[in-house]
N, C-alpha and C positions, 0 to 999 in steps of 0.2 A: 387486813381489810382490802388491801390495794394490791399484794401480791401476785404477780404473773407469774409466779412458777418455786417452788420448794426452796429453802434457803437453811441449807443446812448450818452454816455459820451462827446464825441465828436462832435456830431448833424449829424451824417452821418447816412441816410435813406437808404442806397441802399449798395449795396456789388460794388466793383470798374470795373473803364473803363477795365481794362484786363481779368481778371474772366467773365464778361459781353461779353468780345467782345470774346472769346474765346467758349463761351458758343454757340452766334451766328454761329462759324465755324462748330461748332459739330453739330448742327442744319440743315447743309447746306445752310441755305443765301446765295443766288446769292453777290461774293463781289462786284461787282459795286453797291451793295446798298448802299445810303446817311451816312448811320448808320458806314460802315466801311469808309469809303471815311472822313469822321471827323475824328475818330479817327484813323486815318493811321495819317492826319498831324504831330500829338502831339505823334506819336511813331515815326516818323521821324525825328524831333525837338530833342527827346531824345538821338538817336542815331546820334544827329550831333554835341553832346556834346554843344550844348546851355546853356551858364549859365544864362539863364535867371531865376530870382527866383519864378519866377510861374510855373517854370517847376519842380520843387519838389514838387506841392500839399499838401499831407497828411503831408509831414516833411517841410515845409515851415515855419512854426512858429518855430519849435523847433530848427531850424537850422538858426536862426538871429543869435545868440550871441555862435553858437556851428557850427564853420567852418570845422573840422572832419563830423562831422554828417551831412553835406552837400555833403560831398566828398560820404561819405557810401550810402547817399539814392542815391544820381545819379546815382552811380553803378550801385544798384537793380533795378532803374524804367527803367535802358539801357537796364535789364537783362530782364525786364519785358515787355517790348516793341518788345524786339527783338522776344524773344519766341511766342510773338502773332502774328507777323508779318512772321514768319517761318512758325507757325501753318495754317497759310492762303493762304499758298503758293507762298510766297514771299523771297522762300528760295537761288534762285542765285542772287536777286537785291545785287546790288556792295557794298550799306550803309548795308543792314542785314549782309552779308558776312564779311565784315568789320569788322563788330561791335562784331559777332558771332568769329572772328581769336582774338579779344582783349580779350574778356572775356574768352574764350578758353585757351589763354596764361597766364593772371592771376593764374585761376583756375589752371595748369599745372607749374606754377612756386611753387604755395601750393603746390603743389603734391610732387614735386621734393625737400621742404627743408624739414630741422630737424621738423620743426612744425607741421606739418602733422601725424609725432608720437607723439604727444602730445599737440594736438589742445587747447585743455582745460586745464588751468592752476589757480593754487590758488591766488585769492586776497582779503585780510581781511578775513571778513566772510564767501565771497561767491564765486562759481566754476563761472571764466570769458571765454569766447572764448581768445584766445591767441588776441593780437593787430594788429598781422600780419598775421593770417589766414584769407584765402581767400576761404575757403571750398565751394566746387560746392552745385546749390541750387535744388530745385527741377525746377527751371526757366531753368536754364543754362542746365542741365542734359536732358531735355523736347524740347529746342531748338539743341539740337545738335542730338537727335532724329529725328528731322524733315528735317534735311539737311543732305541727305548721299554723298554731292560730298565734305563735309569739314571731314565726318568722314574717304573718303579712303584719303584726303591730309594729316590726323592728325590720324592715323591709333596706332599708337603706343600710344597716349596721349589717345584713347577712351580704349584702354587695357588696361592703367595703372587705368582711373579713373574707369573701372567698377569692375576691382583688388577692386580697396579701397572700393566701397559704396558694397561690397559683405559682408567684415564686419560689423558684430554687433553693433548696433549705443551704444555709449556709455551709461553706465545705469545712471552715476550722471547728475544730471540734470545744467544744466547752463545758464548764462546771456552775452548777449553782450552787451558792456560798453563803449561808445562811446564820451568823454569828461565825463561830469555831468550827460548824459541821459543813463540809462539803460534798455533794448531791451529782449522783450522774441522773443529769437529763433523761426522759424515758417515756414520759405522754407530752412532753412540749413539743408546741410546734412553732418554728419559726418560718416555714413555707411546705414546700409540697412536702408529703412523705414518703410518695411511689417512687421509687426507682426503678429505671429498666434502661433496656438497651436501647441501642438504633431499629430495631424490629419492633419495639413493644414490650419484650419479653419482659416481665415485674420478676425481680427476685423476692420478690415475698408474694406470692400472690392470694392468700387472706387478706393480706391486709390492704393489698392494691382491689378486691372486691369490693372492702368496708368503704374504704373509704370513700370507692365510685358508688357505692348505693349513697352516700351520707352525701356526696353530693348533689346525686339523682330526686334526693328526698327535699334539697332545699333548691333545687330546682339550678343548679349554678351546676352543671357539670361544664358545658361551654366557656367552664372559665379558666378550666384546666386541661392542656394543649397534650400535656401525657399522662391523665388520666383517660383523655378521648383516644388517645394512641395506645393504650395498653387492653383499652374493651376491644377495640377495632382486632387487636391480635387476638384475644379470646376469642372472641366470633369467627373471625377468618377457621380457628383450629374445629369449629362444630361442623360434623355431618351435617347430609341434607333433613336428619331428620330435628336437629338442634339440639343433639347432643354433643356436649365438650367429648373431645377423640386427639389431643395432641399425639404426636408419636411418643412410641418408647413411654409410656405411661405407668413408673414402676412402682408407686405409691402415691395415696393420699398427698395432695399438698399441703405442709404446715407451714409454720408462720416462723422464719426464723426469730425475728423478735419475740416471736411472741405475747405481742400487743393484743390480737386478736383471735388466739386459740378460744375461745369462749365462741366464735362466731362460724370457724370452718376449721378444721371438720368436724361435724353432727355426725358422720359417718365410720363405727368404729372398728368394723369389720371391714378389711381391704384386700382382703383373699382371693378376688375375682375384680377385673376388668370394669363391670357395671358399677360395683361401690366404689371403686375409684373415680370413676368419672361421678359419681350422682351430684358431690357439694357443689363443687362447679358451675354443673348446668341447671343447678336449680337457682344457684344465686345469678346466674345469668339471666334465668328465666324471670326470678323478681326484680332482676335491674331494669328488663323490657318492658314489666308490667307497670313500675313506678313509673316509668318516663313515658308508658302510655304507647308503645309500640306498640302495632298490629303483627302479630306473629303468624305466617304464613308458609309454614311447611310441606315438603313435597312428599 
């Protein structure tokens, strides 16, 4: 359901139902197609709090004899459904709403305790997520971008949470440990998650777009000093006509993580100069357009 990308270990051929149907949104797919109409079921299933154990998928095995680890994956395939279901435009249905004020409240009760300053904490040998943090994910942060009548209801909790992810994600690395089973981190966020250089430069730059839209959308990009420093270098790299043109331009930009291959590139043919530039400057073009710039080209 949650898969970012083929897991052979496991016998998984395909990257998962969310990433997928997400991908189809950025795409534009008419939604009355068949393709979302399936999977709307089993995101609403999700967010009906169904305990049925088919509705854990990928964590269904591991979570027989590990009833925590049942609790944690439900969260995130809610988190995971919801946000696809938002991106779709299903953002005032009364179940996404719901389900969007829960996870809202969660994530806002982390916010508000001690743990929060100290998310990450020592156990034996290794750095664990504290037991009781509930840190916003890139899910949760990405749905509540897409729904702006929950962000002016909770107007106060989208300041405080973009306060925090404006911080430096921490540098020691850590696990979350959930019973027996131990979890590498991968939509948590514990502060920013752009990286780049002294220039700007993002080494992932999907995911340095998403995230600046997701900011632009809930109106807090100003709250993020290298978010604002890594558009600035994309722009700088556009011709006069506002097209992205960096040098040496030798393929598509992917997403090393792979967090947000669902979002850029839409473009799959990169055989020419033009399709390479297009993801780019279109997502430029709607960052300009959310945030309400007047675009004036020569």
């Amino acid at each position: 359901m949650l898969g970012l990308a083929p897991n052979k270990a496991q016998g998984i051929k395909d990257v998962g139902t969310v990433p997928q149907y997400r991908h189809l949104v950025e795409l534009g797919l008419p939604r009355g197609e068949r393709t979302f109409r399936l999977a709307d079921r089993e995101f609403f299933r999700l967010l009906s709090r169904d305990e049925s154990p088919d509705l854990l998928f990928e964590y269904k095995a591991a979570s027989k004899k590990n009833a925590p680890l049942a609790i944690w994956a439900r969260a995130l395939l809610r988190e995971g459904a919801a946000v696809s279901l938002a991106h779709a435009g299903s953002k005032d249905d009364p179940r996404v709403r719901g389900a969007a004020h829960r996870i809202a409240s969660d994530v806002s009760q982390f916010l508000r305790s001690d743990v929060a300053e100290k998310p990450i904490i020592r156990k034996g040998s290794r750095n664990i997520l504290h037991p009781e943090a509930y840190p916003p994910t890139i899910y949760s942060v990405a749905m509540l971008a897409y729904m702006p009548n929950l962000q002016r209801e909770r107007a106060g909790f989208i300041e405080r949470l973009c306060h925090f992810l404006a911080q430096p994600q921490p540098k020691k690395t850590y696990a979350i440990v959930i019973g027996r089973k131990v979890i590498k981190p991968t939509i948590q966020l514990l502060g920013n998650p752009i990286e780049a250089d002294r220039s700007g430069n993002a080494k992932d730059i999907p995911l340095a777009l998403h995230w600046i839209e997701c900011l632009v959308r809930l109106g807090m990009l100003g709250t993020s000093e290298i978010a604002q420093k890594v558009l600035a270098r994309l722009l700088h790299d556009c011709d006069v006509q506002g097209v992205w043109s960096p040098k040496n331009l030798r393929s598509v930009p992917r997403s090393p993580s792979k967090l947000v291959e669902f979002y850029l590139p839409l473009e799959v043919d990169a055989k020419t100069l033009e399709r390479r530039q297009a993801d780019v400057t279109f997502r430029l073009a709607l960052i300009a357009k959310l945030a309400g710039w007047t675009l004036d080209y020569s």
